[in-house]
VOTORTI-225961 format. One line per 5 residues: number of its first residue (from 1); their letters; for each residue x, y, z of N, C-alpha, C, O, CB. Coordinates in nm, 2 decimals, m for minus. Each point is the difference from the previous one (the first is absolute). Last residue first. Glycine has a CB too. Layout:
BEGIN
NUM> a> X/Y/Z/X/Y/Z/X/Y/Z/X/Y/Z/X/Y/Z; ...
# end
This chain:
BEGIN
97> xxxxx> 11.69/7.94/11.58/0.08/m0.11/0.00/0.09/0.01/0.12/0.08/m0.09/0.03/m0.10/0.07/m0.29; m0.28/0.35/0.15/m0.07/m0.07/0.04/0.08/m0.13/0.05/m0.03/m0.07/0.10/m0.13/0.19/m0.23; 0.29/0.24/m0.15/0.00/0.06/0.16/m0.08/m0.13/0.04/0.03/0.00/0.12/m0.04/0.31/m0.13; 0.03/m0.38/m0.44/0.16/0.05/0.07/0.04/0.02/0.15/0.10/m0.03/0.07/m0.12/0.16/m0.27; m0.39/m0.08/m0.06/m0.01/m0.18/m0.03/0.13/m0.02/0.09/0.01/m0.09/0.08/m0.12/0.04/m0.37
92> xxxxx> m0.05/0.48/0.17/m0.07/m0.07/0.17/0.05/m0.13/m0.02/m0.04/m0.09/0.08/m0.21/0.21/m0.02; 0.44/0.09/m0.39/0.00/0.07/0.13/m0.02/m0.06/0.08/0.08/m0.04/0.09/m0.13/0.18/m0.13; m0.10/m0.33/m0.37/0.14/0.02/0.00/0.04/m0.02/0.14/0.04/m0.10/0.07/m0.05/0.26/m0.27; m0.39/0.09/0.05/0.01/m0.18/0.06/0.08/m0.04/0.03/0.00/m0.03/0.12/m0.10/m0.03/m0.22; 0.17/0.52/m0.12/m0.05/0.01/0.17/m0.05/m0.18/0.04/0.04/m0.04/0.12/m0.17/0.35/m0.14
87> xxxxx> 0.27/m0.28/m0.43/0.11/0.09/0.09/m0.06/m0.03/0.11/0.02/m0.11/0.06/0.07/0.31/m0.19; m0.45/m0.30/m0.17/0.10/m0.13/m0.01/0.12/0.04/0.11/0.02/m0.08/0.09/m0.07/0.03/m0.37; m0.23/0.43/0.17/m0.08/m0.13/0.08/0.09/m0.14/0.00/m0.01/m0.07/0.09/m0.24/0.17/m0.17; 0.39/0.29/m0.19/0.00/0.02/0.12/m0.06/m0.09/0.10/0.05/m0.01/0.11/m0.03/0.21/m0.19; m0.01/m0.29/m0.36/0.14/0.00/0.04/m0.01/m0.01/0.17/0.03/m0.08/0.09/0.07/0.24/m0.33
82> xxxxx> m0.50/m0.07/0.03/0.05/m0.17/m0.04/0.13/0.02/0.09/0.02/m0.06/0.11/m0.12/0.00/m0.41; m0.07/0.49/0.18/m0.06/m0.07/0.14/0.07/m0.14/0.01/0.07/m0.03/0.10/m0.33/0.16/m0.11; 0.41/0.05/m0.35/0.04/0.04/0.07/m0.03/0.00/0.14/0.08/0.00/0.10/m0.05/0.08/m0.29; m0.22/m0.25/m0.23/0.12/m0.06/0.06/0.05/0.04/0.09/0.06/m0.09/0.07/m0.03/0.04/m0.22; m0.41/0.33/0.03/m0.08/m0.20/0.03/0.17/m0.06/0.01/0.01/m0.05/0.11/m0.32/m0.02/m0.35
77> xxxxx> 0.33/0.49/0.06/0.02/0.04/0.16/m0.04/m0.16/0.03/0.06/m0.07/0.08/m0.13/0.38/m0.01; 0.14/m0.30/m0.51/0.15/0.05/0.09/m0.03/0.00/0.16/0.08/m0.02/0.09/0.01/0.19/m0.29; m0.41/m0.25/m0.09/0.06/m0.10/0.01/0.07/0.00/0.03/0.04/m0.10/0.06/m0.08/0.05/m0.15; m0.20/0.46/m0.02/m0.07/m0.09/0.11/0.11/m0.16/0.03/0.00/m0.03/0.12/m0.28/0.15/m0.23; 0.46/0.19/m0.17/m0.04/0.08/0.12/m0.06/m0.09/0.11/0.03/m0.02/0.12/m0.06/0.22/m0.26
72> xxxxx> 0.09/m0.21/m0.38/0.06/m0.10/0.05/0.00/0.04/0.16/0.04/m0.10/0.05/0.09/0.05/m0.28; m0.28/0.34/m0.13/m0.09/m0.11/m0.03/0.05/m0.10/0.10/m0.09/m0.08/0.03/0.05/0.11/m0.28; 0.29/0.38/0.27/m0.13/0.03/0.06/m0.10/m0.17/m0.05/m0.09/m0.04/0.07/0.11/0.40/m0.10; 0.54/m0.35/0.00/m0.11/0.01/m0.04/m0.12/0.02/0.09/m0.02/m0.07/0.10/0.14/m0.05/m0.26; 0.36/0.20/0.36/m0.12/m0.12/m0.01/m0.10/0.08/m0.09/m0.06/0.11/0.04/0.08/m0.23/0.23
67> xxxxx> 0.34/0.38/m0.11/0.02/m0.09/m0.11/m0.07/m0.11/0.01/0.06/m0.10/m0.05/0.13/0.18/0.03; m0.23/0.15/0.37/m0.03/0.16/m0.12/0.04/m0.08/m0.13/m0.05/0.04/m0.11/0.15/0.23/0.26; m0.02/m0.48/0.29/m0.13/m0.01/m0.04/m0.02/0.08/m0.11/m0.12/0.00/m0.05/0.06/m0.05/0.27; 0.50/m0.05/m0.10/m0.08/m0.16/m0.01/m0.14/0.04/m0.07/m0.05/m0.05/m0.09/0.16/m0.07/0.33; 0.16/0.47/m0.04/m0.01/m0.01/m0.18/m0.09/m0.15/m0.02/m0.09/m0.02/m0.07/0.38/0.16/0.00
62> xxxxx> m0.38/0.17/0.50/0.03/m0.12/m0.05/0.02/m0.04/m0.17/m0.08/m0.03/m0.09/m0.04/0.00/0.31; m0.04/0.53/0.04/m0.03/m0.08/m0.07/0.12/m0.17/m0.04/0.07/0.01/m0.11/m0.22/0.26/0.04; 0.21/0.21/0.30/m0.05/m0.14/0.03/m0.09/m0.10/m0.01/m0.05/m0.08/0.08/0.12/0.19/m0.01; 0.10/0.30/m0.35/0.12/m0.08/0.04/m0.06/m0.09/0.14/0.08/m0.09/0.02/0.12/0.30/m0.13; m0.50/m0.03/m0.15/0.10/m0.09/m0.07/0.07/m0.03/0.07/0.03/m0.12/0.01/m0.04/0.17/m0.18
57> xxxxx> m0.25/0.24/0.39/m0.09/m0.13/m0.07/0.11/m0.05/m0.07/0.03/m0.11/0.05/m0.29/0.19/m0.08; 0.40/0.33/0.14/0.00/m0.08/0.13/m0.07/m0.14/m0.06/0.07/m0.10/0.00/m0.10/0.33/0.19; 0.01/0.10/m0.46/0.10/m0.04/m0.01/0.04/m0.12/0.10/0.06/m0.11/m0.02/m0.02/0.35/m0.07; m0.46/m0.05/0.04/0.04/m0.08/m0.10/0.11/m0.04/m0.03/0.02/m0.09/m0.08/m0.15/0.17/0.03; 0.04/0.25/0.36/m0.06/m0.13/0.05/0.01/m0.14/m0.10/0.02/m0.12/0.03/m0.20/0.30/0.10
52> xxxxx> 0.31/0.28/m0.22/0.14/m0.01/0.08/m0.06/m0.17/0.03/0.08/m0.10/m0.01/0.00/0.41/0.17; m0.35/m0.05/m0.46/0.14/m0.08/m0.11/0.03/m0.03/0.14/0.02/m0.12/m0.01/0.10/0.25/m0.25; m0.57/m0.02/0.43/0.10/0.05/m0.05/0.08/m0.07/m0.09/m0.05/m0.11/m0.01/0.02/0.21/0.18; m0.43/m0.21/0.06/0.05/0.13/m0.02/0.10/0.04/m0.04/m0.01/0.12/m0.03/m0.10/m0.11/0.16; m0.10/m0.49/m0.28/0.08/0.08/0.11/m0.04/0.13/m0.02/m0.06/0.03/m0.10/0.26/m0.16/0.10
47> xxxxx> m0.39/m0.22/m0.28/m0.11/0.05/0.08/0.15/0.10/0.17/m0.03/0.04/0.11/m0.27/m0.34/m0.21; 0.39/0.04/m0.36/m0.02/m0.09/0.15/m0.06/0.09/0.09/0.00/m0.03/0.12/0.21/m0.11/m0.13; m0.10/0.30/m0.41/m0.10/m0.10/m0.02/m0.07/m0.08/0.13/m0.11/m0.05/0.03/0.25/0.02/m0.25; 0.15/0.41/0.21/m0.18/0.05/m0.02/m0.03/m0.13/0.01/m0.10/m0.03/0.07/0.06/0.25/m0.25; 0.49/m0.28/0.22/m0.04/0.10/0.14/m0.18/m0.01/m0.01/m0.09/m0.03/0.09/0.34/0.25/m0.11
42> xxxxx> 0.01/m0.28/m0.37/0.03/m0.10/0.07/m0.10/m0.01/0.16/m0.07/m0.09/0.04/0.32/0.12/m0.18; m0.10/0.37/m0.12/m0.12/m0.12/m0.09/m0.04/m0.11/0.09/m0.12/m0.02/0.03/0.24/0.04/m0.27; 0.27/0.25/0.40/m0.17/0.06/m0.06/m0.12/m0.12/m0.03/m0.09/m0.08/0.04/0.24/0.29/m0.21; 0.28/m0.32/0.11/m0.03/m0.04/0.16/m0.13/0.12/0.04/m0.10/m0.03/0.07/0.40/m0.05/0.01; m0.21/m0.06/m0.63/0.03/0.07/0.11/0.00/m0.06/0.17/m0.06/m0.10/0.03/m0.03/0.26/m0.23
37> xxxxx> 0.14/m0.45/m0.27/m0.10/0.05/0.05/0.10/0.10/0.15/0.09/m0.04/0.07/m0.32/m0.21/m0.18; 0.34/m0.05/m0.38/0.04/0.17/0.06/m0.15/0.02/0.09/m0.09/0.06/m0.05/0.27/0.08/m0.21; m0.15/m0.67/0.23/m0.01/0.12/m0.08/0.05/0.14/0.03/m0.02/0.03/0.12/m0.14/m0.16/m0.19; 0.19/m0.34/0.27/0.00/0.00/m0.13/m0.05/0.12/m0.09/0.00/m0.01/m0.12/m0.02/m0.22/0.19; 0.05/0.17/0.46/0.09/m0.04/m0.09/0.01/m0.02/m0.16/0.12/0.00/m0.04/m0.11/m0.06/0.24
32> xxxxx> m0.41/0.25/0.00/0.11/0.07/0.03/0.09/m0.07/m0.06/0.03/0.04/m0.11/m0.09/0.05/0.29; m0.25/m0.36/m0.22/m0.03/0.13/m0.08/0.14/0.12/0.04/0.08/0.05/m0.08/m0.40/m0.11/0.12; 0.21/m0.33/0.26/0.10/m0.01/m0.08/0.00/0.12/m0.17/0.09/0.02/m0.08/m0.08/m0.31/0.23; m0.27/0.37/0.28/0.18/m0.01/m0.01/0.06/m0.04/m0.12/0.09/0.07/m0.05/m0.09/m0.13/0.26; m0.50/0.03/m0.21/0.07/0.16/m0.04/0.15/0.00/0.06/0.08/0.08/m0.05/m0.34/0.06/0.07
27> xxxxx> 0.08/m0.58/0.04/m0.06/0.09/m0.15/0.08/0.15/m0.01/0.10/0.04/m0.07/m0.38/m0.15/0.10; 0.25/m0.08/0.37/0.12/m0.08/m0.04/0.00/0.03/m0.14/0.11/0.03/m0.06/m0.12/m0.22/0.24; m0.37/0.36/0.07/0.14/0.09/0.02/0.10/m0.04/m0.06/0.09/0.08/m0.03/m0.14/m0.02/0.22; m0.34/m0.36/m0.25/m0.04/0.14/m0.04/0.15/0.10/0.03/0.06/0.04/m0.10/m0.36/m0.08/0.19; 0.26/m0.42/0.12/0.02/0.03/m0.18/m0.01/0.13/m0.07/0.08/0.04/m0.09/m0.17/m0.25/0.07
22> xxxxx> 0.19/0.23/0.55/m0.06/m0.12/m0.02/0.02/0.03/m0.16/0.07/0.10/m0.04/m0.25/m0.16/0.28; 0.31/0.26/0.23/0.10/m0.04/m0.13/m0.13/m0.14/m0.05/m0.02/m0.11/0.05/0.37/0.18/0.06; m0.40/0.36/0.28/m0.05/m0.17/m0.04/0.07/0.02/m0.15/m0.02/0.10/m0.08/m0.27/m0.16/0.24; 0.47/0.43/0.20/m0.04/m0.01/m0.14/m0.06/m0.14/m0.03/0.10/m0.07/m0.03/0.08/0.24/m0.03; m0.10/0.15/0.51/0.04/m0.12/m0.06/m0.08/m0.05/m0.11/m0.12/m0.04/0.01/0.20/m0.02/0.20
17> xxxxx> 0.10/0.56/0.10/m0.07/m0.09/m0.09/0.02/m0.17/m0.02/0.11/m0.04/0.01/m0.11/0.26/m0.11; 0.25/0.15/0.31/m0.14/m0.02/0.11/m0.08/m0.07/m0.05/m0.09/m0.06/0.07/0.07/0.24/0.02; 0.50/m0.17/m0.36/m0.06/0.10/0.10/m0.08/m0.08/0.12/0.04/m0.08/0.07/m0.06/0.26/m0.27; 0.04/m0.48/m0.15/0.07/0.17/m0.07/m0.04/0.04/0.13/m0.12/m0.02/0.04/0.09/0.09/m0.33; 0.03/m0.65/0.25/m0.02/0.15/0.07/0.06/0.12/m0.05/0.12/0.01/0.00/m0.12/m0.12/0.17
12> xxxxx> m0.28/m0.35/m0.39/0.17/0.06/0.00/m0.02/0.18/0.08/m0.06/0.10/m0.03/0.16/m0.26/m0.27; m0.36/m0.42/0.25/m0.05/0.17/0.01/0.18/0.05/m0.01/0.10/m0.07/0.02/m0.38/0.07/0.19; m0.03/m0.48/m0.31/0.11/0.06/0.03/0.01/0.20/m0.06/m0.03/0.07/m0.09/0.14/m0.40/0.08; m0.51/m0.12/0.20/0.03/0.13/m0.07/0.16/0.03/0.00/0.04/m0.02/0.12/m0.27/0.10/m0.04; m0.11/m0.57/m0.04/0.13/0.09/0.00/0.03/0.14/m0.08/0.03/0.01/m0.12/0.04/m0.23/0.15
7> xxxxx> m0.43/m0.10/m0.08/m0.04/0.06/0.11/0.16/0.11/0.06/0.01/0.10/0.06/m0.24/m0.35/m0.02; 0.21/m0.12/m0.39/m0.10/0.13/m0.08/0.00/0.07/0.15/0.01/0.12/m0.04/m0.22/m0.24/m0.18; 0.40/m0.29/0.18/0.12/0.12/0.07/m0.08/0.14/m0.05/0.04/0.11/0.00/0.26/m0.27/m0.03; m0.36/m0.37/0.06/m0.06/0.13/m0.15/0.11/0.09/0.01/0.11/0.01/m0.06/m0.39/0.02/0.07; 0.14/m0.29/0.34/0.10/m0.07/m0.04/0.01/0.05/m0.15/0.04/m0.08/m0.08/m0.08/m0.13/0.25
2> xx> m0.09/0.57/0.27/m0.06/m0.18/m0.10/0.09/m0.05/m0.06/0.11/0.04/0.02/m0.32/0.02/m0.09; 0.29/0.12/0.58/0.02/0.03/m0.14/m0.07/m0.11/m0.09/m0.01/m0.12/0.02/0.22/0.25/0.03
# end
């Protein structure tokens, strides 16, 4: 992993699918939360076939992540590698001793 964490995809499984969550979708979620938008609607923007897949997309959707500003996305995942690379040293630092 880079130390950017630009190279970190986080994906959310509907079905057979896995959706890359990057600013562009985090955009049109939180569009959902903030306005009378349909699971219709919802469905067209994210390119689903149905309200059922759109439904499925929120509810495994991570509130952590659907309430992260789309401007703030990249810093969330750059800490989040951070976190995760600090945890797993940790590990080996643990099993080694």
């Amino acid at each position: 992993m880079s130390e950017s964490g630009e190279d970190v995809i986080f994906v959310v499984k509907v079905r057979d699918r896995e959706i890359p969550v990057d600013e562009k979708v985090l955009s049109i979620v939180q569009e959902y939360l903030k306005t009378p938008m349909s699971l219709e609607e919802l469905a067209s923007k994210l390119g689903f076939e149905s309200w059922e897949e759109a439904y499925e997309f929120i509810k495994a959707l991570p509130a952590w992540i659907m309430w992260t500003p789309p401007s703030l996305w990249k810093h969330r995942k750059k800490w989040l590698v951070e976190k995760m690379q600090s945890t797993s040293s940790e590990k080996t630092t643990e099993k080694s001793s």
